[in-house]
C-alpha positions, 0 to 999 in steps of 0.5 A, spaced: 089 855 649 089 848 649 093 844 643 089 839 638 093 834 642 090 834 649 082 833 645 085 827 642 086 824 649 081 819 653 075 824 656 077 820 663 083 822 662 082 829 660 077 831 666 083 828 671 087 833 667 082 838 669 080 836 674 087 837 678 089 842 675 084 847 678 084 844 684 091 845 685 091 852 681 085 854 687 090 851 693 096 854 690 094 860 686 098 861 679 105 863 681 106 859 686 103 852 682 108 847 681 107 844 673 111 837 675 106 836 681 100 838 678 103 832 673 104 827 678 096 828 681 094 828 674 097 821 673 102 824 666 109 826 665 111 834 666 113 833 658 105 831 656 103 837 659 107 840 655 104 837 649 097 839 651 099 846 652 103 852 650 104 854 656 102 853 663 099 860 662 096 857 657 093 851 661 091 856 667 087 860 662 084 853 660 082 852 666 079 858 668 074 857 662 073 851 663 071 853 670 066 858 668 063 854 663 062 848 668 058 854 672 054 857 666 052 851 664 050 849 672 046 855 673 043 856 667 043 849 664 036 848 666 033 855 666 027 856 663 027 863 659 020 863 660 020 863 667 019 870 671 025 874 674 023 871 681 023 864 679 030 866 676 033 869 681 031 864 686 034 858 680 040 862 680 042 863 687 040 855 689 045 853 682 050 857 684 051 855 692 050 848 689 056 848 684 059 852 689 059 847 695 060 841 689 065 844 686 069 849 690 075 850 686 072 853 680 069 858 685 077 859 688 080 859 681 074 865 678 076 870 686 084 869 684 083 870 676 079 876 679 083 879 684 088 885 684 095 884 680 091 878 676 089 884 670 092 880 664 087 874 666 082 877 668 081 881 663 082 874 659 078 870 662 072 874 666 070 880 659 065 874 657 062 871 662 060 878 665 057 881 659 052 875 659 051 875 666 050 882 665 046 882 659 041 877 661 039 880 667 038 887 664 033 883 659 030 880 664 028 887 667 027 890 662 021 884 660 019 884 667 018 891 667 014 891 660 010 886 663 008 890 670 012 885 674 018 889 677 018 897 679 018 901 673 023 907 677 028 901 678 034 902 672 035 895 669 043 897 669 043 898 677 038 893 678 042 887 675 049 890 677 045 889 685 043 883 684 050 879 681 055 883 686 051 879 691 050 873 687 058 874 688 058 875 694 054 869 697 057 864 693 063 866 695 061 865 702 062 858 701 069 857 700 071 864 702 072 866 709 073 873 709 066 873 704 063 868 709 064 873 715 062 879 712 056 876 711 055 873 717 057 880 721 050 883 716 046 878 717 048 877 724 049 869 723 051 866 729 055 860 728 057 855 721 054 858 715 052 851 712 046 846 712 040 848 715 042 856 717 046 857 709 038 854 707 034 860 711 040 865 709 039 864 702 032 863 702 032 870 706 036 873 700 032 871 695 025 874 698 028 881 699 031 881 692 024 879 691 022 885 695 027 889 692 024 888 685 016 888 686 013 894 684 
């Protein structure tokens, strides 16, 4: 990971690092980004990448983490624990689409880090981010379900795994075109899914999760 040398930089200068090199991880994928290039947006030489980082597997990981905790603290920064489920489930869907739509490149970088032939990163970088996704919203069903709020037949396990797949997938719809079409054809969404039409989409997904959950 990263040396002690690359916190010892400036902080505008370590976020112009960052900030690049997800965005060309993002546009390029691992294998395909070049280190001197990244070198030259980032304003460095190729050597003082080299200072801040074992490896450029070392900086890519870096930046992955870097990115999902952007997103955690984006997502859940500002949540209330003691907010209902359905309060939460909204806040987390409107934080996500809106680090999403502010910060594609973390959302790019979290679908190829997770995508097939990417085993040795994914299992780096996705295991913790996962598990307190995961863990969170199981609690959350499970204190709902002890409160009368959420149907007691629904298996918390089940119902949070549903809930994040299509968390995923309408976040990814922001900078995917594949997920944005899928989501297109099983909404029948008829022309750019921005603006106005991604608000009532997403409002329409967060009422029927809400459905979904009552007793």
């Amino acid at each position: 990971m990263a040396k002690s040398t690359f916190k010892q930089i400036p902080e505008e200068k370590r976020q112009r690092v960052l900030r690049e090199a997800a965005r060309l991880f993002a546009e390029r994928g691992f294998s395909a980004t070049d280190v001197a290039e990244l070198a030259k947006r980032a304003g460095v030489s190729k050597g003082s990448l080299y200072t801040y980082f074992e490896s450029k597997e070392d900086l890519y990981l870096h930046v992955c983490e870097d990115g999902l905790a952007r997103s955690r603290s984006a997502v859940y920064g500002e949540m209330d624990p003691q907010w209902d489920i359905f309060r939460q489930v909204e806040h987390i869907f409107r934080q996500g689409i809106d680090f999403a739509l502010k910060h594609p490149e973390y959302v790019r970088l979290y679908l190829t880090a997770s995508a097939p032939g990417k085993e040795h990163f994914s299992t780096k970088v996705s295991v913790d981010v996962e598990k307190h996704t995961a863990d969170h919203l199981k609690e959350q069903i499970h204190r709902a379900q002890s409160e009368g709020t959420v149907r007691s037949d629904l298996d918390p396990k089940l119902g949070a795994f549903f809930i994040n797949s299509l968390y995923i997938i309408v976040v990814s719809s922001v900078v995917s075109k594949h997920f944005q079409n899928r989501l297109k054809e099983y909404f029948e969404i008829k022309g750019p899914l921005k603006g106005r039409r991604l608000e009532e989409n997403l409002s329409s997904i967060i009422r029927e999760i809400h459905r979904f959950l009552r007793p």
